[in-house]
C-alpha positions in Angstrom: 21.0 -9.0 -25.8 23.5 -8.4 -23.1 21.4 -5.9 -21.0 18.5 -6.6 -19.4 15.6 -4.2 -19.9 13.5 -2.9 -16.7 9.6 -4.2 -16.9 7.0 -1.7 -18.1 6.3 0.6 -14.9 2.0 0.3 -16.1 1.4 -3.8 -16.6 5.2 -5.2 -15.0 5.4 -7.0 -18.0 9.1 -8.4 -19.0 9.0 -8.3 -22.6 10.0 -4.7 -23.2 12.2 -4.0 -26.1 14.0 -0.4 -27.4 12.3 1.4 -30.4 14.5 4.4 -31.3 14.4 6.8 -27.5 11.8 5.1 -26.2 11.1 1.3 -24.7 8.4 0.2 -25.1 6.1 -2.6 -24.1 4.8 -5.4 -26.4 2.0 -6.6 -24.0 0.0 -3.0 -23.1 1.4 -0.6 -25.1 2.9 1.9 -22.7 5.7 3.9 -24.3 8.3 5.3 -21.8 11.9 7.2 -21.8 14.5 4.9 -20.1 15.4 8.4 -18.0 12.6 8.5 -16.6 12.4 7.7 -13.1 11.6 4.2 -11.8 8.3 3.8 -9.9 8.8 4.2 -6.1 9.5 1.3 -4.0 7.0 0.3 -1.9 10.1 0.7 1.2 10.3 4.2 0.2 6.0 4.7 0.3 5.2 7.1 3.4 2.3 6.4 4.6 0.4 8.7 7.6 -2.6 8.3 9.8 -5.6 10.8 9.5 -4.2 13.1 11.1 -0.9 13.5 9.0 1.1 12.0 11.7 3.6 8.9 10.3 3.0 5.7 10.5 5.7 2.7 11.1 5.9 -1.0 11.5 4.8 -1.6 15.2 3.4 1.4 15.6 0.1 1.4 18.1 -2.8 3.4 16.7 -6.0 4.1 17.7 -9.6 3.7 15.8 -10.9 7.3 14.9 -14.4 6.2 14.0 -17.0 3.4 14.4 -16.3 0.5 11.9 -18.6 -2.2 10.5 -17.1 -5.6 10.7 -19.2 -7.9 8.6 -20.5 -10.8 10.3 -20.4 -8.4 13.5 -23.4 -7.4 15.3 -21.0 -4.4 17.4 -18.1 -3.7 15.0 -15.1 -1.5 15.9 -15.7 0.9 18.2 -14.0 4.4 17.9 -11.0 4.6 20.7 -10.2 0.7 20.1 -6.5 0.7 20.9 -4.6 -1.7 18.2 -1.3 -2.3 18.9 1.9 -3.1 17.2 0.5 -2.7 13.2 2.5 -3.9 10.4 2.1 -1.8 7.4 1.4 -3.8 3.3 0.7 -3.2 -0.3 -3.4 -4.1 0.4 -6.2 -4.5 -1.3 -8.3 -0.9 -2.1 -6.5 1.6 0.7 -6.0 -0.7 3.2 -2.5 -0.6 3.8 -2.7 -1.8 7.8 -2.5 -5.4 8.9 -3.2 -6.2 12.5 -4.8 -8.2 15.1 -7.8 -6.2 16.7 -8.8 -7.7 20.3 -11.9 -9.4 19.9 -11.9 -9.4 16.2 -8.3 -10.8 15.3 -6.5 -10.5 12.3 -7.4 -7.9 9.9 -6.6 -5.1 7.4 -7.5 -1.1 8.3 -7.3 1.6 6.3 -4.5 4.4 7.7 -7.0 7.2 7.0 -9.4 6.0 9.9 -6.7 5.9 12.8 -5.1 8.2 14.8 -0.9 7.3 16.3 -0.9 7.2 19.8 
């Protein structure tokens, strides 16, 4: 084979071979037309604050709402500024990485701050 196949767009697995129209993948089933368009990359992924308002790398953002921080006895308090955010493929929604004074390092969810 002198082509290289794209990965199945469901599991990323590399095995996928043609059948006919279609390619299709050994390891989950998934059946797909090679027209199809490709997944979005995650550089083309818009994502916005809670307001609609959107969001970049080093943006500054503010906390909309009280958050509990486990092992905190306070948490985040709505208003915290958070400054220079870095936005990531996380872990269920939370698509924010940052450093929160008096907290450090973390991951927020965009629909719980505001752009300043």
């Amino acid at each position: 084979m002198s082509e290289k196949l794209p990965p199945c767009p469901t599991c990323s697995g590399e095995y996928t071979y043609e059948m006919g129209a279609l390619l299709v993948c050994p390891e989950c089933g998934h059946e797909w037309s090679p027209s199809d368009a490709p997944m979005a990359d995650s550089a083309d992924r818009v994502i916005n604050d809670s307001v609609g308002n959107v969001l970049a790398d080093g943006d500054t953002v503010t906390v909309v709402r009280t958050l509990k921080v486990k092992g905190s006895p306070t948490g985040i308090k709505a208003g915290t500024k958070v400054r220079n955010i870095r936005l990531v493929d996380g872990v269920d929604g939370h698509d924010i990485d940052c450093k929160v004074d008096g907290f450090g390092a973390m991951q927020l969810k965009s629909s719980v701050v505001k752009k300043v």
